[in-house]
C-alpha positions as CSV (number, residue, x, y, z in Angstrom):
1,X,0.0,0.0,0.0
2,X,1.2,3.4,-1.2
3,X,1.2,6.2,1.4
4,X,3.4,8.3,0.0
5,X,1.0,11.1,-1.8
6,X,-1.4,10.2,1.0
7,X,-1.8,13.4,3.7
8,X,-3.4,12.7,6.5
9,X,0.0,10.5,8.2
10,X,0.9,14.2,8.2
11,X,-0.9,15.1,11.0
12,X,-0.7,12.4,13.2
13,X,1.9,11.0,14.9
14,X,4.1,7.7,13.3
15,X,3.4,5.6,16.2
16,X,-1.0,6.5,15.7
17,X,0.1,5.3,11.9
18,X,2.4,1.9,13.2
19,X,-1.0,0.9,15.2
20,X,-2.7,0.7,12.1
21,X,-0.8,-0.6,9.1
22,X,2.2,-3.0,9.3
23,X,5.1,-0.8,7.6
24,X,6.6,-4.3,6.0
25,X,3.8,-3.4,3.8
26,X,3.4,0.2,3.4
27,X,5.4,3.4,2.1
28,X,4.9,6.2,4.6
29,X,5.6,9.7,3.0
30,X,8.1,12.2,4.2
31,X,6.8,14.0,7.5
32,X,8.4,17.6,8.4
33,X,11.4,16.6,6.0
34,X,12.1,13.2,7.8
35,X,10.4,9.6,6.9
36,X,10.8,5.8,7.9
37,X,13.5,4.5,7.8
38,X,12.7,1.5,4.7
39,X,16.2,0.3,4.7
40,X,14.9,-2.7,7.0
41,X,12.4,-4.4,4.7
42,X,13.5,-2.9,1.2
43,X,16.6,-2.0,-0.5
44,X,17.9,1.2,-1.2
45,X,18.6,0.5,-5.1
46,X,14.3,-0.9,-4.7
47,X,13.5,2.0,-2.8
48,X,15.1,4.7,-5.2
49,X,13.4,2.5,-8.4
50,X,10.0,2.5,-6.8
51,X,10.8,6.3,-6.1
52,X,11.6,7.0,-9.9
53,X,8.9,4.6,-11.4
54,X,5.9,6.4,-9.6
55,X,4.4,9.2,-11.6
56,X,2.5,12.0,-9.3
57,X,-1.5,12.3,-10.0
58,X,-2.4,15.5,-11.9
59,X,-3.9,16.2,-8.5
60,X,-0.4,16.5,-6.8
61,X,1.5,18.1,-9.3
62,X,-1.3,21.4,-9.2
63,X,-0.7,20.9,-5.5
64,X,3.1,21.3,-6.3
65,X,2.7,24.3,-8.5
66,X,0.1,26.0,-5.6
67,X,2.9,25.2,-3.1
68,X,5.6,26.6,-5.1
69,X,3.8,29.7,-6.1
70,X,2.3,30.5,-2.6
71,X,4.0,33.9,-2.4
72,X,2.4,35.0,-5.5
73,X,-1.5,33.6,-5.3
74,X,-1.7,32.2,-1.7
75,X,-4.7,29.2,-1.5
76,X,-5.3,27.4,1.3
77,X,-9.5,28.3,2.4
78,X,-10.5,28.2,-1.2
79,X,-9.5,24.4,-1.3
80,X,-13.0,22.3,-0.7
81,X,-11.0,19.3,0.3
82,X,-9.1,18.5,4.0
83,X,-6.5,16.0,2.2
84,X,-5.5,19.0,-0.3
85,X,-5.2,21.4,2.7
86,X,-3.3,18.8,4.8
87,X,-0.9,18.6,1.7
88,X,-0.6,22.5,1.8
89,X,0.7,22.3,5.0
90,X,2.9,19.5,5.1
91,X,4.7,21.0,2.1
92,X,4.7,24.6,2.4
93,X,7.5,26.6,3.0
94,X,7.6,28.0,7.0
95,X,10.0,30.8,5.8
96,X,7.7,32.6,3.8
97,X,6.7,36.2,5.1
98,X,5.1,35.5,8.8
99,X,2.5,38.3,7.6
100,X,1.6,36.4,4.8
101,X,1.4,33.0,6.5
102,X,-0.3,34.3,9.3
103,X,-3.0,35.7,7.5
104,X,-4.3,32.8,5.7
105,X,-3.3,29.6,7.7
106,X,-4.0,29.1,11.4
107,X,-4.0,25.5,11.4
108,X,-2.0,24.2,14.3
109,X,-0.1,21.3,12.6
110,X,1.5,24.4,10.4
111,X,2.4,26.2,13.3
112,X,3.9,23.8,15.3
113,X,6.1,22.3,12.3
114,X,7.2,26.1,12.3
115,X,8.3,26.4,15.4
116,X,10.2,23.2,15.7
117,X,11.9,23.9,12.1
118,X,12.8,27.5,13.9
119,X,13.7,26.3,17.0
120,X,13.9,23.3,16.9
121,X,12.2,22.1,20.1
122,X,8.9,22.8,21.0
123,X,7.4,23.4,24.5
124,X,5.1,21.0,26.1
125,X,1.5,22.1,26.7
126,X,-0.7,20.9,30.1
127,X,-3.5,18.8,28.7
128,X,-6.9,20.2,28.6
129,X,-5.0,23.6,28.3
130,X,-3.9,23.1,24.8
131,X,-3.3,27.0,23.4
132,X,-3.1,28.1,19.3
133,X,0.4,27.3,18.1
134,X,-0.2,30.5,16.3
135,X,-0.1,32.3,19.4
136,X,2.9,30.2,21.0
137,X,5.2,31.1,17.5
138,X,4.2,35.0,17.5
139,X,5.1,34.9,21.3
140,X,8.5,33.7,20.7
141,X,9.0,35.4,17.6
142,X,8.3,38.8,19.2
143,X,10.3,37.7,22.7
144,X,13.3,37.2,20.0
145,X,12.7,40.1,18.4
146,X,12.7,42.2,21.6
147,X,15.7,40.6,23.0
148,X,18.1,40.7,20.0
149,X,17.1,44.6,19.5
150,X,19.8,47.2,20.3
151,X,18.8,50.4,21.2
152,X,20.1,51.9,18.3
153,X,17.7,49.7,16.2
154,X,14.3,50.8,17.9
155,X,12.5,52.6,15.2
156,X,8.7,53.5,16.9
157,X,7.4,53.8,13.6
158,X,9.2,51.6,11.8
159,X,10.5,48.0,12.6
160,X,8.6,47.9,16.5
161,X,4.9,49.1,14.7
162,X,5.6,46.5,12.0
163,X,6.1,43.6,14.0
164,X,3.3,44.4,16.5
165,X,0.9,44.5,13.1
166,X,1.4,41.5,12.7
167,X,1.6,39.6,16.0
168,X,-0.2,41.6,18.8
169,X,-3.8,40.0,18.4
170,X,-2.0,36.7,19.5
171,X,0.5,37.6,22.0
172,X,-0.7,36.5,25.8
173,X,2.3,35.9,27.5
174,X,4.9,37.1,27.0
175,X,8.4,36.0,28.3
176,X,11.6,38.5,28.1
177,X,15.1,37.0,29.6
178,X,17.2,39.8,29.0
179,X,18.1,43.0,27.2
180,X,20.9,44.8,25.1
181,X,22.9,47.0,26.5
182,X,22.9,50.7,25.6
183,X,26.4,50.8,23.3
184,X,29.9,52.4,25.4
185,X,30.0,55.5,23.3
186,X,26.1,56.4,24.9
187,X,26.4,58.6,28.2
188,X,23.5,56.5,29.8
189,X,22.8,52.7,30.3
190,X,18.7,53.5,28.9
191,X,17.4,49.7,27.5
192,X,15.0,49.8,24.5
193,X,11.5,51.2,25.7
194,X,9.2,49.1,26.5
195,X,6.1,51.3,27.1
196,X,4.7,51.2,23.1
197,X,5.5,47.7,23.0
198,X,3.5,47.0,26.2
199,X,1.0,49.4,25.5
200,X,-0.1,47.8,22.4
201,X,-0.6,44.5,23.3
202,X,-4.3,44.5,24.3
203,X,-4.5,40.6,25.2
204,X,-1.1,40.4,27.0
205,X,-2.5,38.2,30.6
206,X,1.2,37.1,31.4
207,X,4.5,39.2,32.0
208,X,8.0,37.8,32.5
209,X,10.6,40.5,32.4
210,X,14.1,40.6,33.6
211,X,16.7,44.0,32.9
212,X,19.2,41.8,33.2
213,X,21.9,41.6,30.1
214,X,23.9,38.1,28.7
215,X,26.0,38.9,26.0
216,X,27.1,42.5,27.1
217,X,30.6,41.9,25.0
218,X,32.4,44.9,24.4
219,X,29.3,47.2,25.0
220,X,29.6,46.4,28.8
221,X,29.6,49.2,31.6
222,X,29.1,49.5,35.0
223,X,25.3,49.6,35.6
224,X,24.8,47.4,32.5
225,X,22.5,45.1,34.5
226,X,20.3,47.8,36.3
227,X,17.0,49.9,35.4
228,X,17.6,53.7,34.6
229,X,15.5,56.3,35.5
230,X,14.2,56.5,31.9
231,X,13.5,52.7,32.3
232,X,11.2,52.3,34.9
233,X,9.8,55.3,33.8
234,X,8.8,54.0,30.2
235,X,8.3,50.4,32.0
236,X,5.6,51.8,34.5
237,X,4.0,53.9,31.4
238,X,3.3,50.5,29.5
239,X,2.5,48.8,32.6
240,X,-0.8,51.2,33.2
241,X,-2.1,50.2,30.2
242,X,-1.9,46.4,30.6
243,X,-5.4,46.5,31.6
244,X,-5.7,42.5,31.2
245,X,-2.6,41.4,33.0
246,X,-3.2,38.8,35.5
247,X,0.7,37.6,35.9
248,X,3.7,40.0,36.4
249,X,7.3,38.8,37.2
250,X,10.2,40.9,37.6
251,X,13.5,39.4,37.7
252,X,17.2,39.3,38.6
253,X,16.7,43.0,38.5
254,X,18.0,45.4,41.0
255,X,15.1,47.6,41.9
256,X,15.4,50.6,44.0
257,X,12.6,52.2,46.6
258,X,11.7,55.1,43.9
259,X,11.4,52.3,41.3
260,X,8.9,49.9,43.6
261,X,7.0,53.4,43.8
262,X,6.4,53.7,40.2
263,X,5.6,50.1,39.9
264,X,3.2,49.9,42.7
265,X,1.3,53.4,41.2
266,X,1.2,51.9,37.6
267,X,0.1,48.0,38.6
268,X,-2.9,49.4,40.9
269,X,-3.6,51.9,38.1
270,X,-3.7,49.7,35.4
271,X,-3.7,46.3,36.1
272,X,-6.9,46.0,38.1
273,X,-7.4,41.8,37.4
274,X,-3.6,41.4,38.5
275,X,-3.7,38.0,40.4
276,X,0.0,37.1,40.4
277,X,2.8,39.0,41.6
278,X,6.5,38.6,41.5
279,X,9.5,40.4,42.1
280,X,12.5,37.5,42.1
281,X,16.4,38.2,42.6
282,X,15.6,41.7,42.7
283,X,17.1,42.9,46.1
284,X,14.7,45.4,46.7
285,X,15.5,45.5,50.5
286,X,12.9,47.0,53.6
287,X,12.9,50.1,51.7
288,X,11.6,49.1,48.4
289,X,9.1,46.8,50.2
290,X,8.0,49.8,52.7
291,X,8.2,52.1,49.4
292,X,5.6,49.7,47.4
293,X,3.4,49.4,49.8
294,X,2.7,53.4,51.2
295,X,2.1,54.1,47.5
296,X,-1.0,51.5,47.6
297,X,-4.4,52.3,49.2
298,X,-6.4,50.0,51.7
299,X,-8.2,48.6,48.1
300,X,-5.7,47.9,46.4
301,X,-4.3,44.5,44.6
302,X,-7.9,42.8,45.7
303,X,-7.3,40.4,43.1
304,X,-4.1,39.8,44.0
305,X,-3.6,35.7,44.9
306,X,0.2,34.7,44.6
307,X,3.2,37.0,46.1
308,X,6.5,35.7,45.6
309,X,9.2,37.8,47.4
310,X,12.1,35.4,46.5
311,X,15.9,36.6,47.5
312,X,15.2,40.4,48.3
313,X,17.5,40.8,51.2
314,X,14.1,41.4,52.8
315,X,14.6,41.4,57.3
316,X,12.2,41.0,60.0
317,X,11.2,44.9,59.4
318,X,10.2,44.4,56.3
319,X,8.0,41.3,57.3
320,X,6.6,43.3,59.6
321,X,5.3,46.1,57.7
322,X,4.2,43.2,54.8
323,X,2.5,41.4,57.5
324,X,0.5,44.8,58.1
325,X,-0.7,45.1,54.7
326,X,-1.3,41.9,53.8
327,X,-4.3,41.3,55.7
328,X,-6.4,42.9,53.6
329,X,-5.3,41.5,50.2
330,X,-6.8,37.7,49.4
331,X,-3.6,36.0,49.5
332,X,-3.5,32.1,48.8
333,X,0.4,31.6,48.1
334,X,2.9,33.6,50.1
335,X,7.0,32.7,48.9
336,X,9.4,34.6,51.1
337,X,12.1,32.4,50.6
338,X,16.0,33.3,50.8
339,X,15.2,36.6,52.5
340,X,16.5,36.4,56.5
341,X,13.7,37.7,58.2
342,X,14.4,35.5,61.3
343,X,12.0,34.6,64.1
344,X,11.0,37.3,64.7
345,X,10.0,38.2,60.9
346,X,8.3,34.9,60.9
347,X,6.0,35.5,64.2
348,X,4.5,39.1,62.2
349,X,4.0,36.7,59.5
350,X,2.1,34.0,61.3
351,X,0.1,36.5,63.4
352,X,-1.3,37.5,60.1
353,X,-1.6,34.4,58.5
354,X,-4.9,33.5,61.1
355,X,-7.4,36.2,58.9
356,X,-6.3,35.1,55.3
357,X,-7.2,32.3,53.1
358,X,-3.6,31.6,52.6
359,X,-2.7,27.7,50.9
360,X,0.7,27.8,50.3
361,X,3.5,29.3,52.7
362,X,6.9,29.2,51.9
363,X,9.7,30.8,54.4
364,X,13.0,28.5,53.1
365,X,16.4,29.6,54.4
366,X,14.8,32.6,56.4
367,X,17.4,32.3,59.2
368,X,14.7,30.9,61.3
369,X,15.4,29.2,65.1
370,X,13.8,27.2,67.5
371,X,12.3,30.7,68.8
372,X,9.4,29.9,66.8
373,X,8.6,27.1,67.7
374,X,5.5,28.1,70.2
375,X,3.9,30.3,67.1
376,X,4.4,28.0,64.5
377,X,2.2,25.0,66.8
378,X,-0.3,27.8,67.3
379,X,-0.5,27.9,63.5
380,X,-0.7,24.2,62.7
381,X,-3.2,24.0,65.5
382,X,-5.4,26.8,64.2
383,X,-5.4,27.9,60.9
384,X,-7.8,25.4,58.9
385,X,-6.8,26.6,55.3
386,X,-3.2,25.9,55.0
387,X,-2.3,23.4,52.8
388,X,1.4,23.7,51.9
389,X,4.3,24.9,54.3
390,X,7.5,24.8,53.3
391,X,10.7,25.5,56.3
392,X,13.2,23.7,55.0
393,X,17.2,25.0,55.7
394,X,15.8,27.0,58.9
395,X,17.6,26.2,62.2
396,X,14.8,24.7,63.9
397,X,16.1,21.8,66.4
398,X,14.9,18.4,67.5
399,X,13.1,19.6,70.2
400,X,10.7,21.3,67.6
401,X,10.3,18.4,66.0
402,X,9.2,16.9,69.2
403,X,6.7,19.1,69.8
404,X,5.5,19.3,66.3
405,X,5.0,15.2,66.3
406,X,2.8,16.0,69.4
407,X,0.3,18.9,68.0
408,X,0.3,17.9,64.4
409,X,-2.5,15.4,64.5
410,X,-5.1,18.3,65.3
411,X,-4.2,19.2,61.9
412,X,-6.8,17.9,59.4
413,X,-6.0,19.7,56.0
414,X,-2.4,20.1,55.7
415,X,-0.9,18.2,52.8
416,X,2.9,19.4,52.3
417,X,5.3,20.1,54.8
418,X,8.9,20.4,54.1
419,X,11.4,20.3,56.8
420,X,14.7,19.4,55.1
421,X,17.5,20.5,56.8
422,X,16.2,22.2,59.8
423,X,18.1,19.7,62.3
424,X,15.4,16.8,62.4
425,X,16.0,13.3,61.7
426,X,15.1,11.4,59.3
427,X,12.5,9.2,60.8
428,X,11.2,11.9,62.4
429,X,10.4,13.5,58.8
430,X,9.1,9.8,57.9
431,X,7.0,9.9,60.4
432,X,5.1,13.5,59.1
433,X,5.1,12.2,55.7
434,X,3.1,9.6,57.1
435,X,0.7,11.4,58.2
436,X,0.4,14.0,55.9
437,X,-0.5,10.8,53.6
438,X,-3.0,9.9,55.7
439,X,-4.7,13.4,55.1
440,X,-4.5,13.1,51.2
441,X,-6.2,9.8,51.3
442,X,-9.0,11.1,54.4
443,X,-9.7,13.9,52.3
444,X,-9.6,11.9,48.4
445,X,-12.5,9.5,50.6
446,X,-14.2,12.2,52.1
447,X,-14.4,14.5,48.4
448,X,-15.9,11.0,46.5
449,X,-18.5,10.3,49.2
450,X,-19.8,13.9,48.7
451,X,-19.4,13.3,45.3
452,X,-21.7,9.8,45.7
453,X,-24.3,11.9,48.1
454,X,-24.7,14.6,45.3
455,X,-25.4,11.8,43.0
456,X,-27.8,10.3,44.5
457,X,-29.6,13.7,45.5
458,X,-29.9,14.5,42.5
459,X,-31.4,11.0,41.0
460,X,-33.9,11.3,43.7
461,X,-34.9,14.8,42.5
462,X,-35.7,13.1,38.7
């Protein structure tokens, strides 16, 4: 059986083909530039004959010439049939104009062969979450096209309104690593701007963004790595008008307490569905934190869900003034990790902790001692939401291990607890993994009996 001008192998996977054909007795046509390897069951003198001896149908060969001349007259809706559109896109040429291509042909298999021609591996998608590959190609596209800019290059009008033509209807998230460097001949260290960019990009729900610079070369100078004035001016500017943004991350970026000002007004401006928060690596210190937080009002960040706080040389004053604020905001996932806020950090924190709906709380290498010992039993006993806890590489002891194997069973709904490298042993960690199993399992029982009572309910209602 001849498969070779068949086109439908084309879009599914070889092993969906090997379950239904025996390849001893098939040819398989070339997928994406690659095909099966015949060499096992034929000859490559029979192979190359069988090759040569097999004209095209008239079919194919105006397929061909539609293929070749795609630039000039580009068909793809007008054909009636799936096979000759499947045979389009198997065979068309990803390095056409992106305008052009994008256009006419949204087809995910297209898209994705793209992308892995491009660069050459593709990123896994959660399933039941599957997103356009349309979408995921323009994202990268324009995340390259950002980061290989120099700031001599950035032409408003020109090359930045050009490319956002073309790929701001699909861009959602939206992931930048680094940035050029201003050249050594420039007085300042000014990045491109990012506020037209940002402001233009009316669907963007996720932003990863990092100041930081990779391949300074010869065009490195002090202050390189860090925002200018300019730049968190032009970065707060876009910000504002992010008005769908639900996820912001700022980076291995040194921020300043003016900066966190101008961030803090232009996220509560703008941003008013903002559900995730991040500022990583960024040392922004009690100041910054004490600076971000006057410039917000009682209402702001009501959305506001995750708060990640990661390495920000953040102390116990600085816990304390978040632990002031935060009781207001709907928090469900707190990471203050790598910051040494000590015990004392960690009591404002867990006196807070009792009036929010918090899931997730991570304090990891916090410089946190025994002190805490009393509070943190308090909070096992008490708070009924928690469901994650992480204190690993903290000081902690034996002893509050011992205590903690005492109080823990009056703990119902806790799933995770981490407590690696705080000075417990190892059976003694066993032993809370046990019975944070037993949880999991009482609460997986308890969730399928509801799930069996609304069942019936409702049967008895028809």
């Amino acid at each position: 059986m001849d498969f070779t001008y068949c086109e439908f192998p084309c879009t599914v996977s070889i092993d969906t083909f090997k379950a239904y054909f025996n390849l001893k007795d098939v040819k398989l046509p070339k997928v994406s530039g690659k095909s099966w390897d015949t060499s096992q069951h034929q000859t490559q003198n029979e192979a190359h004959e069988g090759q040569t001896n097999q004209a095209k149908s008239l079919r194919h060969l105006v397929l061909d010439a539609i293929v070749q001349n795609w630039s000039e007259l580009p068909l793809y809706q007008q054909l009636g049939r799936r096979e000759d559109r499947n045979y389009i896109l198997s065979h068309l040429d990803t390095q056409l104009p992106l305008q052009l291509l994008s256009s006419h042909i949204r087809d995910d298999f297209f898209w994705v062969r793209g992308y892995e021609q491009r660069w050459r591996t593709a990123p896994l998608q959660a399933r039941g979450r599957e997103r356009p590959w349309i979408n995921i190609y323009m994202e990268r596209h324009v995340q390259e096209f950002i980061e290989n800019m120099q700031t001599g290059d950035y032409e408003q009008e020109g090359n930045v309104q050009a490319t956002l033509d073309i790929c701001a209807a699909y861009i959602n998230q939206l992931e930048i690593n680094f940035l050029q460097p201003s050249p050594a001949s420039t007085e300042g260290n000014d990045h491109i701007p990012l506020d037209y960019l940002l402001s233009n990009l009316p669907d963007l729900r996720q932003l990863r963004l990092s100041y930081s610079t990779k391949t300074a070369g010869c065009n490195y100078q002090t202050g390189c790595n860090q925002m200018t004035p300019r730049d968190i001016l032009l970065l707060a500017k876009g910000l504002s008008q992010c008005h769908e943004l639900r996820q912001f991350c700022l980076h291995n970026t040194k921020l300043l307490p003016y900066q966190m000002r101008y961030l803090a007004h232009s996220l509560d401006k703008g941003c008013h569905h903002l559900s995730e928060l991040s500022f990583i690596h960024c040392a922004v210190g009690d100041a910054g934190i004490r600076g971000f937080l006057e410039t917000c009002g009682r209402e702001s960040f009501g959305t506001l869900t995750v708060l990640d706080l990661t390495n920000n040389k953040i102390t116990e004053e600085g816990a304390y003034i978040l632990s002031r604020t935060l009781r207001h905001v709907p928090l469900q996932r707190l990471v203050l990790r790598l910051n040494p806020i000590q015990s004392d950090g960690a009591a404002a924190i867990f006196h807070t902790l009792q009036a929010m709906p918090i899931k997730e709380l991570d304090l990891g290498s916090c410089s946190i001692t025994e002190t805490i010992t009393k509070l943190f039993m308090m909070l096992i006993c008490q708070h009924t939401v928690l469901l994650d806890i992480d204190m690993s590489n903290n000081a902690l002891g034996e002893d509050f291990g011992k205590h903690l194997l005492k109080i823990i069973i009056c703990n119902k709904v806790l799933e995770k607890l981490d407590l690696r490298n705080t000075g417990l042993s190892l059976a003694m960690r066993q032993k809370f993994q046990e019975f944070l199993i037993k949880n999991i399992e009482r609460k997986k029982y308890e969730a399928l009996k509801k799930k069996q009572r609304d069942k019936f309910k409702s049967m008895m209602q028809i």
